[in-house]
Structure formats: structure tokens, C-alpha cells
C-alpha positions as CSV (number, residue, x, y, z in Angstrom):
1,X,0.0,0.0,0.0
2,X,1.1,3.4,-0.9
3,X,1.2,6.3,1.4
4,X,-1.3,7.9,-0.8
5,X,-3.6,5.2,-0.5
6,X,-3.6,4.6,3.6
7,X,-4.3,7.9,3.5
8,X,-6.8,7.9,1.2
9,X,-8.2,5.3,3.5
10,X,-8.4,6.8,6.6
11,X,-10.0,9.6,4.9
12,X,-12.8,7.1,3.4
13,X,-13.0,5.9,7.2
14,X,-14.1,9.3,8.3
15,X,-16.0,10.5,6.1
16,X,-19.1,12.5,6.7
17,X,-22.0,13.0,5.2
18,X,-23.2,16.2,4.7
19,X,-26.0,16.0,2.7
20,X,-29.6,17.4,3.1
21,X,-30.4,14.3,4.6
22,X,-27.8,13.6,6.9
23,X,-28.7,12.2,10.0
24,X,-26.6,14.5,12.6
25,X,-28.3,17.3,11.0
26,X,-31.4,16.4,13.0
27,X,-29.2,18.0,16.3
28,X,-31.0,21.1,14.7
29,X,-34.3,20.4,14.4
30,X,-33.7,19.1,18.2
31,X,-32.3,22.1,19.3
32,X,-34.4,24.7,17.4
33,X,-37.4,24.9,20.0
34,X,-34.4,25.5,22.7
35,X,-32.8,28.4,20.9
36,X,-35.6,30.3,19.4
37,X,-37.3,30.2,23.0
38,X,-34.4,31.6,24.5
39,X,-33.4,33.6,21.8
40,X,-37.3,35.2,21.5
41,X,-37.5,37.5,18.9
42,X,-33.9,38.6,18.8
43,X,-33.2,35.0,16.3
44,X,-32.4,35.5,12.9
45,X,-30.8,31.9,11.7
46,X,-29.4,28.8,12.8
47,X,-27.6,27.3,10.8
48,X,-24.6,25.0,9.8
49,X,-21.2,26.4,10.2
50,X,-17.8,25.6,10.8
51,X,-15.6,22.4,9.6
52,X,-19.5,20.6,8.7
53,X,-19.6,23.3,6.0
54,X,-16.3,23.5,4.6
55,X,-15.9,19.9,4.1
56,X,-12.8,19.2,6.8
57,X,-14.7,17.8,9.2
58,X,-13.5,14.3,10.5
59,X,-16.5,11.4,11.9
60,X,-14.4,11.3,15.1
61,X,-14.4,15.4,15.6
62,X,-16.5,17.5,16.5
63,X,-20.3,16.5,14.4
64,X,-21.4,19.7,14.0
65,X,-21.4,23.2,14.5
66,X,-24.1,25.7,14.6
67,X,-24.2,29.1,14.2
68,X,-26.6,31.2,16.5
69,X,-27.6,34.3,14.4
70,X,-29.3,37.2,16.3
71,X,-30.3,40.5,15.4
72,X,-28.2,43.7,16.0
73,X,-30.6,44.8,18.1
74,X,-30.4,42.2,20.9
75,X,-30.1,44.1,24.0
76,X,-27.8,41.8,26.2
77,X,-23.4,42.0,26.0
78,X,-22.0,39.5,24.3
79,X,-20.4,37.8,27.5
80,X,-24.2,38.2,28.7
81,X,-25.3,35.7,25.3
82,X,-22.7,34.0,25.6
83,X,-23.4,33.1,29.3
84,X,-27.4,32.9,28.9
85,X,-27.0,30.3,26.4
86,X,-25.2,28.4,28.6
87,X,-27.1,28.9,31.3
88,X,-30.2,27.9,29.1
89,X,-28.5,24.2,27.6
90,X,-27.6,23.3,31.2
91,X,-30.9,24.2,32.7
92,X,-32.2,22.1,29.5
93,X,-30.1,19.3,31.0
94,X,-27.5,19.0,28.1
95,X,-24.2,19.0,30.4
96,X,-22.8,22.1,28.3
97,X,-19.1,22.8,28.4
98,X,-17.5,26.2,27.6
99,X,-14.8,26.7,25.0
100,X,-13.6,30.0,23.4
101,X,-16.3,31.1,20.8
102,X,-18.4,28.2,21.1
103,X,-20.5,26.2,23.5
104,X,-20.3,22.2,23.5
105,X,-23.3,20.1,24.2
106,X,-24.2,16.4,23.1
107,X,-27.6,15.7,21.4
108,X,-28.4,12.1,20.3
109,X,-25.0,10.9,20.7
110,X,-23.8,13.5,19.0
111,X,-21.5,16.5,19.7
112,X,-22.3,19.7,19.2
113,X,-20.5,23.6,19.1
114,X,-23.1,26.3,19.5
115,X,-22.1,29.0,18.4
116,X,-23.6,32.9,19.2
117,X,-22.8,35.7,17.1
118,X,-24.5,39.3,17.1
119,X,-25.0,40.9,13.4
120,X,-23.6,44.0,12.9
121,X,-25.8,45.4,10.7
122,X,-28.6,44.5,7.9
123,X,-26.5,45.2,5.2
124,X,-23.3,42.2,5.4
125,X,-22.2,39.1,7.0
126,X,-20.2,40.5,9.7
127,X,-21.0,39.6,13.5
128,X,-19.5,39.7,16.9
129,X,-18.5,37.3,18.8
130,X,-17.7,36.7,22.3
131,X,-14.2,35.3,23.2
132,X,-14.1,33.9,26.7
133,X,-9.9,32.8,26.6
134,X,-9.3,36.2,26.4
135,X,-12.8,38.0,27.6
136,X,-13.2,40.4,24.7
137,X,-15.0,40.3,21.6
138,X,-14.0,39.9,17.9
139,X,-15.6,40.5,14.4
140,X,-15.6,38.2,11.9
141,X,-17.4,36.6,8.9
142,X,-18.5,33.0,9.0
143,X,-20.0,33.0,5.3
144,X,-16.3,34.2,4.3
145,X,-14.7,31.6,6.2
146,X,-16.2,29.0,4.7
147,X,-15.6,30.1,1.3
148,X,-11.8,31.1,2.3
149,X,-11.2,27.2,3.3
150,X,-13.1,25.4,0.0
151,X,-11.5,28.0,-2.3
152,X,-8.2,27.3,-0.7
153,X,-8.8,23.5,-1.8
154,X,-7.2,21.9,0.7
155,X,-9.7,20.0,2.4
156,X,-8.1,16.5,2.5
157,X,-4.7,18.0,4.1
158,X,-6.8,19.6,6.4
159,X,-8.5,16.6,7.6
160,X,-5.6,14.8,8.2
161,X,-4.0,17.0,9.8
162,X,-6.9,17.2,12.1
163,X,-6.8,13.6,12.4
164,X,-3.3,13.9,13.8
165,X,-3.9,16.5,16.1
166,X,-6.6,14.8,17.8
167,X,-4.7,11.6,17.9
168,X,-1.9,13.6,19.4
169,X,-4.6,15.6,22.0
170,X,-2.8,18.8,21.0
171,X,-5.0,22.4,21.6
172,X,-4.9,23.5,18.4
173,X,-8.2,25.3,17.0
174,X,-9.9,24.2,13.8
175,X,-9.9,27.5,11.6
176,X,-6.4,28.0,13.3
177,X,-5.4,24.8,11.9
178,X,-7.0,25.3,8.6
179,X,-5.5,28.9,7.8
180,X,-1.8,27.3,8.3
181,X,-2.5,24.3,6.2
182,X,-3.3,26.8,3.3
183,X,-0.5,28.9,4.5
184,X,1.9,25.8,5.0
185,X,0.6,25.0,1.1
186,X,0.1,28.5,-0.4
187,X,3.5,27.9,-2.7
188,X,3.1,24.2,-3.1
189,X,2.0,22.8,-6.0
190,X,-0.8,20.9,-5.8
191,X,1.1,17.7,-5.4
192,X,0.3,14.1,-3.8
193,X,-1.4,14.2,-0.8
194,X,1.4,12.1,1.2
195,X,3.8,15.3,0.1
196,X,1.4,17.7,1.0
197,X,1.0,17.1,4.5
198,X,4.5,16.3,5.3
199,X,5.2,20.1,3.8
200,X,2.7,21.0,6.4
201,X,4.4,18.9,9.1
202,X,7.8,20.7,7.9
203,X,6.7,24.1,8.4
204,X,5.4,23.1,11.8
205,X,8.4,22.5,12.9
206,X,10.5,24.8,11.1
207,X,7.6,28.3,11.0
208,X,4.8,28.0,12.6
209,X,5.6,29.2,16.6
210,X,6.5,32.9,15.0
211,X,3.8,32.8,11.8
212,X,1.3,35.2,12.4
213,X,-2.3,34.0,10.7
214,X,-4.8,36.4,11.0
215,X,-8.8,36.1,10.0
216,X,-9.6,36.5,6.6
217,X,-12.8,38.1,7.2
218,X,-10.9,40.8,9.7
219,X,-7.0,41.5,9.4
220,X,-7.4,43.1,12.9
221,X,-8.6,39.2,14.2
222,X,-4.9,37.9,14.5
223,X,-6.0,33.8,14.9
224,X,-2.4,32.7,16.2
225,X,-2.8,34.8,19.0
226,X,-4.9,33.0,20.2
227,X,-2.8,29.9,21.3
228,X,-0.5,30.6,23.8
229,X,3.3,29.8,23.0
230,X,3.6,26.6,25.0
231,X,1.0,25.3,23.5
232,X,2.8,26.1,19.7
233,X,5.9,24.6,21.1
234,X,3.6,21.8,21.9
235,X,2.2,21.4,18.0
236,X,5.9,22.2,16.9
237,X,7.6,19.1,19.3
238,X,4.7,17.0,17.6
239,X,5.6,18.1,14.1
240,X,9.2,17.1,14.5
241,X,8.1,13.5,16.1
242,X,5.9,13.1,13.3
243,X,8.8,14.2,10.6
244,X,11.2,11.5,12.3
245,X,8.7,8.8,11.2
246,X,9.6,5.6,9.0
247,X,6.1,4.9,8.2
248,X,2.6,6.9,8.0
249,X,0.7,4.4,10.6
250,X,3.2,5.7,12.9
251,X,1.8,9.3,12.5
252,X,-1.9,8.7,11.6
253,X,-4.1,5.7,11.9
């Protein structure tokens, strides 16, 4: 077997389905009743976000996330959303946990990133968010995230890269990890996918505790900031076990 084709196979392995009918997409029509009740009539959308909607989601990741949409003219902080909703999934009995943008439940077996986001204004795409790591607020632009990653077309780099990370329980945010895989890539030639991922492994190690990655959707939203520098040296120690490897199953699996 090639190294192409195990991972090729591990991507197969986790695949997930997406479509219309996808099963995990029924979270949503669980958790709708839940939301627009505490959300009132502040709700604009809820809707599928994040690594489900970019196509670099893993089966053993996170299964979905969903983005809270409410009006510009909601009334409450964002710290103050951010901590009703909360307050609202645990009440609901859902066991929520907090992370930086996003709240984790489980519904059905499956898990779950809420995630609440104020519009700016009618006219764009733009919202604020609350970021709890470092209790402030940023803007950015979901829609444009989205179509930043699946323009980039590195999806299956991405993935396994993911793959790695969780197998190596590293801290090391999704769209964090996505923005360096396209900037790992950004003067590669779109090559095999073995060679792609090591060049992402190499600048790991060799750039990635002093690159500065910043949101596409809002050059003021600097992305690597918000990992703290053990926790780079942590991904770049990783990197340089993974580059010393005689064999992917030794990396991946």
C-alpha cells in the first residue's frame, strides 16, 4: 500500500455525510425549539457552520457546529449571550461545556459547538462574537470563512492534519489549523497528498511558533494569537516526532 492510498483510506474511514439528509443534521431540528425560546424574537438563523460546512470535518471530531444568528438589536453583552445560552443548555439538561467562541453540548450521541454571534448590521455578514480565553470580543465573517477554506482546496490536508492532532490531543483550533495548512501550502504545487501534509508537518516544525495567521474576514482578528506559545511549542515538538517517522501508521491511523 502506498502512502497515498492509507491515507486515502483513513480519509474514506471518516467520512461525513453532509448531505440534506444527513442524519446528525437532525441536532437542529432538536435544538431549534431551545434556541428560538431563549433567543425570543432577537433569532435571525441557525444554521450550519464551521468544519460541517467547509468539508474538513473528521467522523471522530466535533459533528457539527451551529451558528446562532441574532439581530443587531439584541439588548444583552455579548459575554451576557454567551453566558445565557449556557445557562439555558444546562438548565435544558445538556451538560454544556464552555470553550472559546463556542459552547459544546451532546444531542443524540452526537457532539455539538453552538455558536452565538451578534449581526452588525442588515447590510453584510459580519458579526461579533464573544471570546471567553481572552474575555473580549472579535468581528468576523463565518460565510467568508467558509468560502476562504473550500476556495483554498485543501480539504483533505486539512483533515488529516486534524486527524493527527486529535490523535496527538494537541490544543490546536480548527480554523487556526486550517489557515496554516493553506499557508503551509500557499506555494506548493498541488502535489500528492502524502507530500502535502509532510510540507505542512515541515513548516510546523520549522515556521509555525513565530507565523502570524490572521482572519480572513478581519485582518485586525490575529488567529495565532490565540494559542498561547507553549502550546505552539507543543504542536511544533509534535511536528518534528511526526517528521522522524519511517512509516505513516506511525503518525496517523
Amino acid at each position: 500500500m502506498t502512502a497515498g492510498e492509507y491515507l486515502q483510506g483513513i480519509l474514506n474511514r471518516e467520512a461525513v455525510d453532509t448531505s440534506p439528509y444527513s442524519p446528525v443534521r437532525g441536532v437542529q431540528t432538536v435544538l431549534n425549539p431551545i434556541i428560538r425560546e431563549w433567543a425570543n424574537s432577537c433569532l435571525l438563523t441557525i444554521r450550519p457552520s464551521g468544519s460541517f460546512m467547509k468539508g474538513t470535518a473528521n467522523k471522530t471530531g466535533t459533528d457539527i457546529d451551529l451558528f446562532i444568528s441574532l439581530g443587531e438589536q439584541t439588548r444583552q453583552s455579548l459575554k451576557e449571550i454567551y453566558d445565557l445560552l449556557f445557562d439555558r443548555m444546562a438548565k435544558k439538561g445538556y451538560a454544556p461545556t464552555r470553550q472559546d467562541v463556542s459552547i459544546h453540548v451532546r444531542v443524540n450521541g452526537y457532539s455539538v459547538d453552538l455558536v452565538p454571534g451578534k449581526r452588525q448590521n442588515a447590510y453584510c455578514d459580519d458579526y461579533s462574537l464573544y471570546r471567553r480565553k481572552a474575555d473580549t470580543w472579535t468581528k468576523t465573517n463565518v460565510v467568508a470563512h467558509i468560502n476562504h477554506v473550500i476556495g483554498a482546496g485543501r480539504l483533505s490536508e486539512s483533515r488529516i492534519v486534524k486527524l493527527w492532532r486529535d490523535q496527538s490531543e494537541l490544543d490546536f483550533p480548527s480554523f487556526y489549523l486550517e489557515l496554516t495548512v493553506i499557508a503551509a501550502l500557499s506555494q506548493q504545487p498541488y502535489g500528492t497528498l502524502a507530500n502535502n501534509v509532510w510540507k505542512v508537518f515541515q513548516y510546523l516544525r520549522d515556521r509555525f511558533p513565530v507565523a502570524r495567521i490572521v482572519d480572513p474576514a478581519n485582518t485586525n482578528n490575529v488567529i495565532s494569537d490565540d494559542v498561547s506559545a507553549a502550546e505552539k511549542t507543543a504542536i511544533r515538538a509534535a511536528a518534528a516526532q511526526a517528521l522522524k517517522a519511517s512509516n505513516w501508521n506511525q503518525i496517523v491511523t
